[in-house]
C-alpha positions as CSV (number, residue, x, y, z in Angstrom):
1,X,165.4,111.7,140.6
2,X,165.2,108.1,140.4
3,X,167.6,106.9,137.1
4,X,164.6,104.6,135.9
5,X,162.8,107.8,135.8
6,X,165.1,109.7,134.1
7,X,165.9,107.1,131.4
8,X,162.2,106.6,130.7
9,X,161.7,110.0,130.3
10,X,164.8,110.6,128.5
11,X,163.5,107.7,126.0
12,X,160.4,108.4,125.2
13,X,161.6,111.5,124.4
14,X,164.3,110.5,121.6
15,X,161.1,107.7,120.8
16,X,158.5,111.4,119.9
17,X,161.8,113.2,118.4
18,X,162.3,109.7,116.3
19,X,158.5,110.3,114.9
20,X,158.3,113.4,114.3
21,X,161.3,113.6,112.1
22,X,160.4,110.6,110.5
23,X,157.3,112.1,109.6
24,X,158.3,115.0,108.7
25,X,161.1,113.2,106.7
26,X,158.4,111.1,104.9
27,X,155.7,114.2,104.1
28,X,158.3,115.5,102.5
29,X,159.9,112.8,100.7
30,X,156.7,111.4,99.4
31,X,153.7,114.0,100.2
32,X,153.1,114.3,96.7
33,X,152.8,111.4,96.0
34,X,150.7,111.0,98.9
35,X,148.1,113.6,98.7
36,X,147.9,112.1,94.8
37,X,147.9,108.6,96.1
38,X,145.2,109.4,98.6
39,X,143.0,111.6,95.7
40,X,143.8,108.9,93.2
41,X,142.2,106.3,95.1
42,X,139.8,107.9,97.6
43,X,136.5,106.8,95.4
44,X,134.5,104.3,97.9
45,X,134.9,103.6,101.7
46,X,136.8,100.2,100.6
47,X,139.4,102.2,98.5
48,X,139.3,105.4,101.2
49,X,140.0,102.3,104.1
50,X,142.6,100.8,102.4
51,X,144.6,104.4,101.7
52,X,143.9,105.5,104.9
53,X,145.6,102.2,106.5
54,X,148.5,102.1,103.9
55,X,149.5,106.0,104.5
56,X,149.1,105.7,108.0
57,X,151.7,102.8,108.1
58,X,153.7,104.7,105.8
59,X,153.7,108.1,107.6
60,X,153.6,106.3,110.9
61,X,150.8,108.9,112.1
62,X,147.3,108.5,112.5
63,X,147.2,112.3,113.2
64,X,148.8,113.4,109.7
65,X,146.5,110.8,107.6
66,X,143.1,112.4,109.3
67,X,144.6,115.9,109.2
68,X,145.0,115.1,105.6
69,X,141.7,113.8,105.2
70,X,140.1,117.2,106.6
71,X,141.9,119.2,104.5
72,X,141.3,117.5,101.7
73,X,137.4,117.3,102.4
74,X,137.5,121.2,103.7
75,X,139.2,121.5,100.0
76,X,136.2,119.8,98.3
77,X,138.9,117.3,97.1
78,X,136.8,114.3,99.2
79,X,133.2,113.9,100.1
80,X,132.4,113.0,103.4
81,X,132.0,109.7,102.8
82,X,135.4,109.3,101.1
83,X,136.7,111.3,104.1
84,X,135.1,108.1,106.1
85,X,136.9,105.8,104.5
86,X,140.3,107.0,105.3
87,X,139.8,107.7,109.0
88,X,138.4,104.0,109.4
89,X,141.5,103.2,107.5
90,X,143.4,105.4,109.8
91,X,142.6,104.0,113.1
92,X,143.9,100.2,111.9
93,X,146.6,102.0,110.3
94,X,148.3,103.0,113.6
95,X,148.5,99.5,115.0
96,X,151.1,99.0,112.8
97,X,153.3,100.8,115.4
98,X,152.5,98.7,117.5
99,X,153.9,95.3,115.6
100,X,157.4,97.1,114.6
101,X,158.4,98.0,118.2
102,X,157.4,94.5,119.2
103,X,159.0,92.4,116.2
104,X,161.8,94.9,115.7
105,X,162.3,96.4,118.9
106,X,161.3,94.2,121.5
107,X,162.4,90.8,119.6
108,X,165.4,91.7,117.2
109,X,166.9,94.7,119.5
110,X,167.6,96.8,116.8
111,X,168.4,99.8,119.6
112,X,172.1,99.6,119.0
113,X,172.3,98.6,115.6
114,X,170.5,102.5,114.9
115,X,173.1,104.3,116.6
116,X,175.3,104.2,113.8
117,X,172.2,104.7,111.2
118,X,171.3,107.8,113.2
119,X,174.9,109.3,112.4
120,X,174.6,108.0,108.2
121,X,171.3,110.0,108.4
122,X,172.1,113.1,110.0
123,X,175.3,112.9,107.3
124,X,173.1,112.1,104.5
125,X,170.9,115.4,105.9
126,X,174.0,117.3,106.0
127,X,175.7,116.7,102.4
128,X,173.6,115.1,100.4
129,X,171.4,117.1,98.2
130,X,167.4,117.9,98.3
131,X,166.3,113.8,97.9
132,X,169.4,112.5,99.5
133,X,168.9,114.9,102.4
134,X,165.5,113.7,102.9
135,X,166.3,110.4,102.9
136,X,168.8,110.7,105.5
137,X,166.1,112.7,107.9
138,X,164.1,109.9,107.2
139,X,166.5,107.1,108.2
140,X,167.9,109.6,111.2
141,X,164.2,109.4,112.8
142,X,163.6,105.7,111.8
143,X,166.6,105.2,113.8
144,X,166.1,107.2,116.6
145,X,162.8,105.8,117.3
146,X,164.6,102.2,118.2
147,X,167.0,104.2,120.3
148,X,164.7,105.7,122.1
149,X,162.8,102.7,122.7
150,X,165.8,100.8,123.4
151,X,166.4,103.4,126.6
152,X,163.1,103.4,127.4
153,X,162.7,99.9,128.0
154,X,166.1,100.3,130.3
155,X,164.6,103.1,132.0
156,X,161.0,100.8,132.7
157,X,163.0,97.8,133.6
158,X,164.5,100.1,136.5
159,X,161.2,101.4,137.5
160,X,159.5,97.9,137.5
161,X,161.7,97.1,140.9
162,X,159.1,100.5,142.2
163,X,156.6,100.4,140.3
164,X,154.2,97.3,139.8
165,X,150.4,96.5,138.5
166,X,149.2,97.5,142.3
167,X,150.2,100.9,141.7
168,X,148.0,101.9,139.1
169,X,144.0,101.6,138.9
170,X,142.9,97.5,139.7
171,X,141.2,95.6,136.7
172,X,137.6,96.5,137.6
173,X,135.0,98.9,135.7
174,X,135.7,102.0,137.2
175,X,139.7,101.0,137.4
176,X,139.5,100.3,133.8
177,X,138.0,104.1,133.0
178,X,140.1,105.7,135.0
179,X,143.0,103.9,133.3
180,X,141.4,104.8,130.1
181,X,141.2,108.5,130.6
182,X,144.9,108.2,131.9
183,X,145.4,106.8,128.3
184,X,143.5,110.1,126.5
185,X,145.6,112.4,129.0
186,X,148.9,110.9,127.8
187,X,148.2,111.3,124.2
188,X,147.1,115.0,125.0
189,X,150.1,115.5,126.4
190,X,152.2,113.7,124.2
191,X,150.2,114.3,120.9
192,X,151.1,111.2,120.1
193,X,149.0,107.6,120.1
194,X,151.7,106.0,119.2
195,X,154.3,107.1,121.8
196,X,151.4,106.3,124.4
197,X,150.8,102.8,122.6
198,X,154.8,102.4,123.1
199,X,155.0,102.9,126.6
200,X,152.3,100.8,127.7
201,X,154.1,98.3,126.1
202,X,157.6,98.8,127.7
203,X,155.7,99.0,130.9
204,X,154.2,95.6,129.9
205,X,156.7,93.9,128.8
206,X,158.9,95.2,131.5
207,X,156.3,93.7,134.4
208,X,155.6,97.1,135.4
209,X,151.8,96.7,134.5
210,X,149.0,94.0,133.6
211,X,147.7,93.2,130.2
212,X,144.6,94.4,131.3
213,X,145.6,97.7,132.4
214,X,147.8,98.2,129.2
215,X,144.3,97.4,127.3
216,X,142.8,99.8,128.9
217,X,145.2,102.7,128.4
218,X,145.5,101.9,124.6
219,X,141.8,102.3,124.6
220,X,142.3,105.9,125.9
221,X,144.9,106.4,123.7
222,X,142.5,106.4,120.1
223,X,139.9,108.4,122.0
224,X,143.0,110.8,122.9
225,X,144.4,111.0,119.4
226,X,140.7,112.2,117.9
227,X,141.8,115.6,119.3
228,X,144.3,117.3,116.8
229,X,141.8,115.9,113.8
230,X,139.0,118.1,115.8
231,X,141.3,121.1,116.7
232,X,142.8,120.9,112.3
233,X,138.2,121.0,111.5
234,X,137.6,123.9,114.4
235,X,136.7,127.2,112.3
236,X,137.0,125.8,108.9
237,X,134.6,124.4,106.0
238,X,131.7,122.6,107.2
239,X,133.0,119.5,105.3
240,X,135.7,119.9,107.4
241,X,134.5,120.3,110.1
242,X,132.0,117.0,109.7
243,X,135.3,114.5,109.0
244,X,136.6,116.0,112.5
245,X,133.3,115.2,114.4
246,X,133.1,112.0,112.5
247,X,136.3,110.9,113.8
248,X,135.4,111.7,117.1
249,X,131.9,109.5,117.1
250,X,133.6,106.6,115.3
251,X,137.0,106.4,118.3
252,X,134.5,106.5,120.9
253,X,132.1,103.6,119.3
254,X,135.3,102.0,118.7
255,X,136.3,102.5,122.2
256,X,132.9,101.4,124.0
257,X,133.5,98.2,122.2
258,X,136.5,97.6,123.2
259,X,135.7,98.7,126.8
260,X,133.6,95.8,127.1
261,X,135.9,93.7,125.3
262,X,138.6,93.7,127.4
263,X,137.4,91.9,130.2
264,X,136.7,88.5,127.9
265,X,139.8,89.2,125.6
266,X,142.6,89.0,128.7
267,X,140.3,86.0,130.3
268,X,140.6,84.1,126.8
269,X,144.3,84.9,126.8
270,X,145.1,84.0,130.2
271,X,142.6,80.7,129.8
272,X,143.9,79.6,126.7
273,X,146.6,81.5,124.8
274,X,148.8,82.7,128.1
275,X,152.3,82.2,129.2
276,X,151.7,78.1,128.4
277,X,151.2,78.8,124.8
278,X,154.6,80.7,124.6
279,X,152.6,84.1,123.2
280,X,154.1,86.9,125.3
281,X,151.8,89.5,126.9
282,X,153.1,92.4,124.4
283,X,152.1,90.1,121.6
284,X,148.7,90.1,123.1
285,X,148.3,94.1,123.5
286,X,149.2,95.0,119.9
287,X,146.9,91.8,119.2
288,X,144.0,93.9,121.0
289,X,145.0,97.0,119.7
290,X,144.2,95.5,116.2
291,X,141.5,93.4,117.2
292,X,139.0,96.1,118.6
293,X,139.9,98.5,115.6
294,X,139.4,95.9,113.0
295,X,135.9,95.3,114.5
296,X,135.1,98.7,115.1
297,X,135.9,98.8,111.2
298,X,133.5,96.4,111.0
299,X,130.8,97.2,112.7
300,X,130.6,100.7,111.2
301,X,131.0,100.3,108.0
302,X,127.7,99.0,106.7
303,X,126.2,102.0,108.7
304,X,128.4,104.5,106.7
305,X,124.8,105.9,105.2
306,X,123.3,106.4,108.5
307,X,125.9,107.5,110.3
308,X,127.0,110.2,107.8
309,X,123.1,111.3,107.6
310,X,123.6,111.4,111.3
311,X,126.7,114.1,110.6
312,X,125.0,115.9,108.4
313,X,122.1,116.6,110.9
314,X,124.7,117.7,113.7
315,X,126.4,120.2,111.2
316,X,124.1,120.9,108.1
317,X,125.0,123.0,105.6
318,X,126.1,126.8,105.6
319,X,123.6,128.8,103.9
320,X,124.8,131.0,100.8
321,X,128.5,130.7,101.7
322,X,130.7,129.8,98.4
323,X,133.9,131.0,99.7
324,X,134.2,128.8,102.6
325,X,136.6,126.4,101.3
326,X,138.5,129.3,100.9
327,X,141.0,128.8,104.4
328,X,143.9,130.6,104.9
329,X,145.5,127.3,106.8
330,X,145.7,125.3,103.4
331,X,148.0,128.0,101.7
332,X,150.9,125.9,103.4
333,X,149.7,123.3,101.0
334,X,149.5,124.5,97.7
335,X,147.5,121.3,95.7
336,X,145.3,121.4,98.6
337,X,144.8,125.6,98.9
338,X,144.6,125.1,94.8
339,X,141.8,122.3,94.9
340,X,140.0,124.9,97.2
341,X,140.2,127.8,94.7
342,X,139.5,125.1,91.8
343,X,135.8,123.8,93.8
344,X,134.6,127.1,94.6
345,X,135.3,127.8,90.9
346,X,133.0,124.9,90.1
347,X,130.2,126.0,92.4
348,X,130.3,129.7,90.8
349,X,130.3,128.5,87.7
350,X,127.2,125.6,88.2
351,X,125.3,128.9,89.7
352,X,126.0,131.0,86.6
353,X,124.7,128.5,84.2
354,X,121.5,128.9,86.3
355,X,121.2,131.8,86.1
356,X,122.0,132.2,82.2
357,X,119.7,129.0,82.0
358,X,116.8,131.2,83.5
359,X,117.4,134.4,81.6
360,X,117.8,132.3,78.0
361,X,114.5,130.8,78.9
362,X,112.9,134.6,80.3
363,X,112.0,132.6,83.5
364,X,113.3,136.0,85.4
365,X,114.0,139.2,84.5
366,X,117.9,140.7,84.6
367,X,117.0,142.9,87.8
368,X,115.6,139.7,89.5
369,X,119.1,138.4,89.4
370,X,121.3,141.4,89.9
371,X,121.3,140.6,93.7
372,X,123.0,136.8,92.6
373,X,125.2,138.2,90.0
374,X,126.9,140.4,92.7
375,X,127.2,138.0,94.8
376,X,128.9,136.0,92.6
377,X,130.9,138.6,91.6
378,X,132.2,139.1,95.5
379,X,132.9,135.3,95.5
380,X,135.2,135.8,92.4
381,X,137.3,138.5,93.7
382,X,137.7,136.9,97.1
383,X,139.3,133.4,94.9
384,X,141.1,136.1,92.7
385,X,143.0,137.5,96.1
386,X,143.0,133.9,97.8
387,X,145.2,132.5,94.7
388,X,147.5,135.2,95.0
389,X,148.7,134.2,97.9
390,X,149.0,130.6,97.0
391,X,152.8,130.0,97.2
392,X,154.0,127.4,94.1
393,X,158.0,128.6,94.2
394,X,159.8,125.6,94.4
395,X,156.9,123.0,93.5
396,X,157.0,120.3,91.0
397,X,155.6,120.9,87.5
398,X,152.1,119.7,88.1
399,X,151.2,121.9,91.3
400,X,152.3,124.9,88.9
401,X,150.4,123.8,86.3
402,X,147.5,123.2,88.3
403,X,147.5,126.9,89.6
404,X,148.0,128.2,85.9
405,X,145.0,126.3,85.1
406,X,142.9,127.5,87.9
407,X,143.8,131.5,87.4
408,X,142.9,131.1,83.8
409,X,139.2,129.7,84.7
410,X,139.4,132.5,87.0
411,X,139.7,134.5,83.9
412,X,137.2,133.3,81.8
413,X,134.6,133.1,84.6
414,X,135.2,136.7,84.6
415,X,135.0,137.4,82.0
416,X,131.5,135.6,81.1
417,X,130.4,137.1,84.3
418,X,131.1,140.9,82.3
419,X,128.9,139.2,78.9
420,X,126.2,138.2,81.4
421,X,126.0,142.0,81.9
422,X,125.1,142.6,78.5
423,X,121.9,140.6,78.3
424,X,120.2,143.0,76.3
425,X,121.9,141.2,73.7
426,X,119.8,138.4,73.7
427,X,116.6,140.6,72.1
428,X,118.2,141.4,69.3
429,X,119.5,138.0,68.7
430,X,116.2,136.5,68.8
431,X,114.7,138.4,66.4
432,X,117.2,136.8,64.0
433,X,116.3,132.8,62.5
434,X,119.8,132.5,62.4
435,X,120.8,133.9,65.5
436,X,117.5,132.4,67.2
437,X,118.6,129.1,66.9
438,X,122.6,129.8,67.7
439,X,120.5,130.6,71.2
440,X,118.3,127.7,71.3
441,X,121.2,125.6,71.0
442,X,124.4,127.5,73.3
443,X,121.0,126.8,75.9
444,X,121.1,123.5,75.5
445,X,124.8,123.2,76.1
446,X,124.3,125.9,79.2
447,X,121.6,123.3,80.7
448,X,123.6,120.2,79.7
449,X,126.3,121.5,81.4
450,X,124.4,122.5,84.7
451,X,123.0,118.9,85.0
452,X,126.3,116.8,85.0
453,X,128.4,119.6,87.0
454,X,128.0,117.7,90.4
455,X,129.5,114.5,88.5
456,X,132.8,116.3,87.2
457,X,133.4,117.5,83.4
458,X,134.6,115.0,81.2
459,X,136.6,115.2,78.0
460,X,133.6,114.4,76.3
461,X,131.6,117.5,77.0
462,X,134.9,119.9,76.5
463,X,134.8,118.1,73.1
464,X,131.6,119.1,72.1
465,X,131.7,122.9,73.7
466,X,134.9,122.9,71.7
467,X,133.1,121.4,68.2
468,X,130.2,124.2,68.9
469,X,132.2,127.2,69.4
470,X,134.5,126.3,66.6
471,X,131.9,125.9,63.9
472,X,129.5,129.2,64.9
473,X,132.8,131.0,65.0
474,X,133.9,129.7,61.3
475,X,130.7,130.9,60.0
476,X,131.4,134.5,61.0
477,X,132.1,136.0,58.1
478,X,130.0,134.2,56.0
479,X,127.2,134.8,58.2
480,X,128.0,138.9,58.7
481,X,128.1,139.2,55.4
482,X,124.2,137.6,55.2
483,X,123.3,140.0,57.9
484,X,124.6,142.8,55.9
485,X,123.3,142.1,52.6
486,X,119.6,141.9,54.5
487,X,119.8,145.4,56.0
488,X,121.1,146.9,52.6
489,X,117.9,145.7,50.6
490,X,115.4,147.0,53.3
491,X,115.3,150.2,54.5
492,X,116.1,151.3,57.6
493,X,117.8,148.4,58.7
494,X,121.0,149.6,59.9
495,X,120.2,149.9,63.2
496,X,119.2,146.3,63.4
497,X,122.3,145.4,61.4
498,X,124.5,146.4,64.1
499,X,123.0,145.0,67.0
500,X,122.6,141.5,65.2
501,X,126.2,141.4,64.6
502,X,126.6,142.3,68.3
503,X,124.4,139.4,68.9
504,X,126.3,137.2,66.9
505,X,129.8,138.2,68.3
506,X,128.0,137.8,71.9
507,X,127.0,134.5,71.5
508,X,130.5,133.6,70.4
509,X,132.3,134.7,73.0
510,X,129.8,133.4,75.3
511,X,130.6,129.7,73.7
512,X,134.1,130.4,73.7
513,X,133.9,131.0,77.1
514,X,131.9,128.1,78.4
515,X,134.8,126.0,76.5
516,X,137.8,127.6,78.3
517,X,136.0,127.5,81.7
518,X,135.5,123.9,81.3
519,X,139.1,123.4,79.4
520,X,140.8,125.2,82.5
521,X,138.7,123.7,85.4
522,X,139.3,120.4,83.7
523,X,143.2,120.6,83.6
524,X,143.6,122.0,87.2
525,X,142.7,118.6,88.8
526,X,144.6,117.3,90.5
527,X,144.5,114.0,89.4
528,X,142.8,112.6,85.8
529,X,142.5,109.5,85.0
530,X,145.7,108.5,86.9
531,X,147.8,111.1,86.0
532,X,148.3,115.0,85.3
533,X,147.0,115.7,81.7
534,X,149.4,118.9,79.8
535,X,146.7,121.2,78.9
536,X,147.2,122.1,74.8
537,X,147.7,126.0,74.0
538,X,144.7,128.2,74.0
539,X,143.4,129.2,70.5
540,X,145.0,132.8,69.9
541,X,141.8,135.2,70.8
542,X,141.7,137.9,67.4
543,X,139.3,140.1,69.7
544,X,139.0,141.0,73.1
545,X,136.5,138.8,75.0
């Protein structure tokens, strides 16, 4: 075998081993951060564009950043349109590549100078501890990334003498697809846009093929790249599984643009900004790379509305099916697998109040519901199992506090489920002034509370569930002792006595519990307000709930 050959193939591979453990290095350097960074700012498609190009160029993967962003929406944690955002951002984001190997590699050579950085990494790996040693992965694959290119462009130069524009597919339409699926075929192979993106520009700069052939394989490689986003969506939410589709529709509307781009880009270059301009032809490929993503960006993103409608019609919504966000394959990522738990928790608890809402109000009877209630019940103990095998050994304090915040709305979700067994409660309280209006008004928190659910709690409403359980539970005693002076100057009273005070204790713990749900779901966010907010202590319960 040829040593061109050889060397090429021997480079490119050092050039994937370079990125992969510099992203794995980075993920786990900074993936907290990250996935807070990306929740944190993920609010509007101009915030969810910007993250998705900045942690793109960070992580130097288009692939991670869109995997992300379907986990994230599969989690609940995004919307679809915030999902949007970052995979816009993503596709710009992995042009970046594209500029480093050509300033850094191409112009300043840097192949030799990251030999000996690859040996201060893999030392830094070896001794230093947890941080250090991921810092030292991280500088080990940022190194071997220029080595590999560095060979790789020896290996190209040696294959240019065999290998020239004539031997691949001529600059015409159907030369230009065929070069493009080349380009998809490569990344499939490769899993990597970025490795493709690299080689078409060694073989460009190295004369072994035409800027317009190098345009048209970097066009294959985004469509190519849209594949391990669809295959991280196949089988999971249907949020999930919309950002993966979406990805797919935006790369080939990108790509059809810049398809019929190409042709008056590379006549404009070699017209007016060619070799007699002193712009070099690799220069002009990450140029287009950039150019046709940017106005793919562009062109899509005052159609975010329709084209998310558009989504929505391709994959609507699953019918009845709470525990979907529930997947196994974000256990490996505990704020993501906990996010899951904590929105399904949400969604129980906004049907609950509906129901309570309805039975408060005698819209329906109890065996009208019973069908719901066990549902909900299943939905409980499938979270209840699916948080045990969430995994937090060995993560930092606010992925553990997260999870204790998420088991203990588990709890009192429960446990308000096992009071909304005991409606026939609510009979005897209303036959009571006092008790009559302690319902009328724990209603109006119950329906308060099911309006603004879809917009998130805020400290606001925990405030005043926590204001309203605290001042019907201070007037317990005064309040039993009313009750009980009442049934000892009527006769027969007793009966009633008990049941009232039943009522009354009821209705507490049915406050108390609306509080804590809303407490604990509160506190497991991931992010508020910018940062992780310590959860105070739980008021000591003096009887069982």
């Amino acid at each position: 075998m040829d040593a061109g050959i050889i060397d090429s193939i021997g480079g490119l591979g050092l050039f994937l081993l370079g990125m992969v453990i510099l992203t794995s290095g980075l993920k786990d350097l900074a993936g907290g951060t990250i996935r807070r960074m990306i929740a944190r700012f993920t609010k509007s498609i101009p915030t969810g564009i910007a993250t998705g190009v900045i942690v793109t160029a960070i992580l130097q993967s288009s692939s991670a950043t869109t995997v992300t962003a379907v986990g994230f929406a599969g989690a609940g944690l995004l919307t679809l349109t915030e999902s949007l955002g970052i995979v816009f951002g993503a596709n710009l984001g992995t042009t970046v590549t594209g500029w480093i190997v050509v300033l850094f590699g191409f112009k300043l050579k840097l192949g030799q100078i990251a030999f000996p950085l690859v040996l201060v990494g893999v030392l830094l790996k070896l001794f230093g501890k947890k941080r250090i040693g991921l810092i030292g992965f991280t500088i080990a694959g940022f190194s071997l990334i220029f080595v590999g290119l560095d060979i790789l462009q020896e290996g190209m130069s040696g294959l240019a003498e065999m290998v020239s524009p004539e031997s691949f597919p001529q600059d015409s339409w159907w030369g230009r697809l065929l070069l493009l699926l080349m380009g998809v075929g490569i990344v499939l192979v490769t899993q990597s846009s970025s490795a493709g993106v690299v080689m078409a520009l060694t073989a460009l700069h190295s004369g072994a093929i035409s800027l317009a052939q190098a345009g048209a394989l970097v066009i294959g490689f985004g469509i190519g790249t849209t594949f391990t986003a669809l295959l991280a969506s196949l089988g999971k939410s249907v949020a999930a599984r919309r950002t993966g589709l979406a990805h797919v529709f935006y790369s080939l509307v990108t790509a059809t643009l810049a398809y019929f781009l190409l042709p008056v880009y590379v006549w404009f270059w070699e017209e007016y900004a060619g070799p007699a301009s002193g712009i070099s032809s690799d220069i002009a490929l990450v140029t287009f790379h950039t150019l046709f993503n940017l106005l793919g960006l562009l062109l899509i993103v005052p159609f975010t509305k329709p084209f998310s409608a558009m989504i929505i019609r391709f994959i609507p919504e699953a019918v009845n099916d709470q525990t979907e966000r529930l997947d196994e394959s974000l256990l490996s990522n505990p704020n993501v697998a906990i996010e899951a738990a904590r929105s399904t928790l949400v969604d129980v608890f906004q049907c609950i109040l509906q129901l309570m809402h309805k039975l408060f109000t005698s819209e329906v009877t109890r065996e009208e519901l019973d069908e719901e209630f066990a549902q909900y019940h299943d939905t409980l103990e499938t979270t209840s199992h699916y948080l045990r095998q969430i995994n937090v050994t060995g993560s930092d304090q606010q992925t553990v506090h997260s999870s204790q915040e998420v088991v203990l709305a588990l709890d009192h979700l429960q446990r308000l489920m096992r009071r909304c067994d005991e409606m026939e409660r609510l009979s005897s309280a209303n036959e009571n002034q006092t008790l009559s209006r302690f319902v009328d008004e724990l209603n109006e928190k119950i329906q308060h509370l099911e309006q603004t659910l879809n917009n998130g709690f805020s400290e606001s409403d925990e405030g005043t569930l926590q204001d309203f359980w605290e001042n019907w539970d201070s007037q317990q005693k005064e309040t039993r002792r009313e009750f009980t002076q009442s049934a000892t100057a009527a006769d027969g009273q007793f009966d009633n006595l008990l049941q009232q005070l039943d009522a009354f204790r009821w209705l507490t713990r049915i406050s108390y519990h609306l509080w804590r749900i809303v407490h604990h779901l509160q506190g497991a966010r991931l992010i508020s307000n910018g940062k992780q907010e310590q959860a105070p202590a739980a008021p000591r319960e003096t009887e069982e709930a």
